[in-house]
N, C-alpha and C positions, 0 to 999 in steps of 0.2 A: 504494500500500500504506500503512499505518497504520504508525506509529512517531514518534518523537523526528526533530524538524524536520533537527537537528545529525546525527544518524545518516542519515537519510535523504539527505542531500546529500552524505555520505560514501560511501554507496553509489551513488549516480549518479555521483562520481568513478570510485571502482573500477570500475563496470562502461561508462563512456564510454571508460575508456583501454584497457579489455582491447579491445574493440567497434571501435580505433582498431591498435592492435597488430593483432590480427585482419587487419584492411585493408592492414596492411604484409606480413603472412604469405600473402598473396594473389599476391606478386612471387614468392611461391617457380617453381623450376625442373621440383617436383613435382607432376603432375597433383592427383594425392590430397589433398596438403597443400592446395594450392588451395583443390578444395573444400569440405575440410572449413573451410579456415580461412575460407569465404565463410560458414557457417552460422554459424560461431562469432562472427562480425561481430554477426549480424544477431542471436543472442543477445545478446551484449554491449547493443549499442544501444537494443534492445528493453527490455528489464531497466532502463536508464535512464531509457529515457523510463517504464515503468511508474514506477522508486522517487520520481520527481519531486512533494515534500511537496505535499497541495493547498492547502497555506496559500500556495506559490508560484504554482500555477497549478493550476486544478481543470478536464479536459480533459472538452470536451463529450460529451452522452450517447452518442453514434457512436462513440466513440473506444472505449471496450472492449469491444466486439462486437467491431470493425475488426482490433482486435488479437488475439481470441479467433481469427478468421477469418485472419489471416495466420500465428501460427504453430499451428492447427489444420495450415494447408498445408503450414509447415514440417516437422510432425511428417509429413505423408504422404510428403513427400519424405524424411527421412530411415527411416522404413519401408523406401521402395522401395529405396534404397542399404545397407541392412540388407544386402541380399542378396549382395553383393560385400562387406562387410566389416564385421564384430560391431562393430568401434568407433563405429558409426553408429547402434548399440541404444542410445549414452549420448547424442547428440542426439535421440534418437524421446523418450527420458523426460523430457530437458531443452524441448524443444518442447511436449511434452502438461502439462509439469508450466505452461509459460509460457502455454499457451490455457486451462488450468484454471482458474488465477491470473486471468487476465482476465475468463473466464465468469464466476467467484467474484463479481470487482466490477462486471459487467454487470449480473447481478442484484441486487445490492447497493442497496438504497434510496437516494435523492439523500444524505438527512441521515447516514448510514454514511460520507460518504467524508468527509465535513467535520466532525465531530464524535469523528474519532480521538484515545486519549486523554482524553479526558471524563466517559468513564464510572463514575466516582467525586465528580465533583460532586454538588454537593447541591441538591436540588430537580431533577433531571433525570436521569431511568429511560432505560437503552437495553434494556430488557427490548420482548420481541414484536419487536424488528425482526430481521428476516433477512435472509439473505446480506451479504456482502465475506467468510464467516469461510470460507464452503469449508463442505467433509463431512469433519470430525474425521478419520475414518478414512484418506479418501486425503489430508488434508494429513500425518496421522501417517505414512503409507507412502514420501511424496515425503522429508517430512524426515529417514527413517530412510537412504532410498537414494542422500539429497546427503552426507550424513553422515561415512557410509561412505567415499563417495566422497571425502570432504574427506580424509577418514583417510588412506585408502589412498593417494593420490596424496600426499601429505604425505611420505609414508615414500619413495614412489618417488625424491623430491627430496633425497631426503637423500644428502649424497654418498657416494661408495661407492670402495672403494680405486683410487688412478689405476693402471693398467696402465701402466708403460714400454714407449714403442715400440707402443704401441694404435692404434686407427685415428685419424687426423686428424680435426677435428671440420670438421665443413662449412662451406664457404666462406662462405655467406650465412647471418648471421646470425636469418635469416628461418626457417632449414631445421633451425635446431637444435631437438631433440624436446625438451629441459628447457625450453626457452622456450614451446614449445606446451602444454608439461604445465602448465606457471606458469599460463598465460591459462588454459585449464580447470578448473584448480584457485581460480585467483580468480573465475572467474564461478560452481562449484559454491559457493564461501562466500555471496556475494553472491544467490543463491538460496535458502542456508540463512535467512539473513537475511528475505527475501523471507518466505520461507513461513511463518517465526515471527512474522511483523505478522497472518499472516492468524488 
């Protein structure tokens, strides 16, 4: 994605350690959380390796089809787990929204990915070139839906009066749901982020 070298590596932190977390939420005792917390991995890590600036490394033309093609799949799978449980609707958009993103820079001209930023110099027009930007429309619709999502889970975290004598919080720190919501809520930022370079 296109942005500020310094931001860009700040988001491949944030979304390596949630991607990593993820992988520790994977020991849970609960099927569910399992697998959700296996998609959320593979978001996280995804998301990184997309934000990675190409002044550090610019990944050969395979690589964003590849990627466009892996979570195209993701999104199918979480489709199909739709079915057993709404919470898997916020992986299907987070998937579609990360093969979209990739198609965007599949199509995206060689000179689009290395010339982010630039487009203010003098003597050098990026007029007539297409793609890395996406269709206005659905990056408008994904940003408006991470947004939200930032919002609302936002508020979710906020704490809320302790109950004395409430229920114990769960043994494994892996299983606590404020910790799962933190990682979704940091990879929904990290997405906003994303979709504003395109």
């Amino acid at each position: 994605m296109h942005g500020s070298v310094s931001a860009a590596w700040l988001l491949v932190a944030l979304c390596a350690a949630t991607g990593a977390y993820c992988l520790l939420r994977m020991r849970s005792g609960v099927e569910e959380q399992r697998r959700s917390a296996g998609g959320e991995a593979l978001m996280g890590f995804g998301m990184a390796a997309m934000a990675v600036p190409a002044a550090a490394f610019t990944p050969p033309g395979w690589a964003w089809p590849m990627y466009a093609a892996v979570f195209g799949l993701a999104a199918l799978r979480a489709l199909w787990a739709a079915r057993r449980d709404r919470h898997h609707l916020h992986h299907l958009v987070g998937a579609g929204a990360m093969a979209y993103m990739a198609a965007a820079m599949a199509l995206a001209p060689p000179a689009a990915h290395s010339m982010a930023g630039m487009a203010g110099m003098a003597g050098m027009s990026m007029e007539g070139m297409h793609g890395g930007t996406g269709v206005p429309a659905v990056t408008g619709v994904l940003l408006l839906y991470f947004t939200g999502y930032v919002l609302l889970s936002g508020a979710r975290l906020v704490p809320a009066a302790v109950i004395v004598g409430g229920p114990p919080p769960p043994d494994r720190w892996g299983d606590r749901p404020e910790l799962a919501l933190a990682c979704r809520l940091s990879m929904a930022i990290g997405m906003v982020a994303m979709l504003l370079t395109m």
